[in-house]
C-alpha angles and dihedrals in degrees: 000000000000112000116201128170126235103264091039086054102049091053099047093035097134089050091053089049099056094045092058095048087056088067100276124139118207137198118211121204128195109192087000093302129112128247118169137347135231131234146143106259115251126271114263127246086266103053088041088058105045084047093063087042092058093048091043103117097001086104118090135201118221113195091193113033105173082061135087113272082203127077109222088255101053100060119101110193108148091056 
């Protein structure tokens, strides 16, 4: 976790701020202490739950993992 100190913070804002959106919590410190900390809010109910709808079905099992997933004809390598 990225630690900055108050002043640093208020004349680079914007870059803090985009740093956090990307997913990057920060701790800001005032004398060496810290005082409050830095994240993106967490996703609603309902974003929560159209994320797990997307991925529902997108995992796979494999029973044999050490094996091809592809069969020999299903592989297109020369494009």
């Amino acid at each position: 976790m990225t630690q900055v100190n108050v002043t640093e913070l208020r004349q680079k804002l914007p870059a803090y701020l985009e740093r956090v959106r990307r997913g990057e919590r920060i701790r800001v410190t005032s004398r060496g202490r810290v005082i409050a900390e830095l994240s993106a809010p967490t996703p609603t109910a309902d974003q929560a739950t159209l994320a797990r709808k997307r991925l529902r079905g997108s995992v796979r099992r494999f029973e044999r993992p050490t094996e091809p997933v592809f069969g020999p004809r299903e592989w297109d390598v020369n494009g």
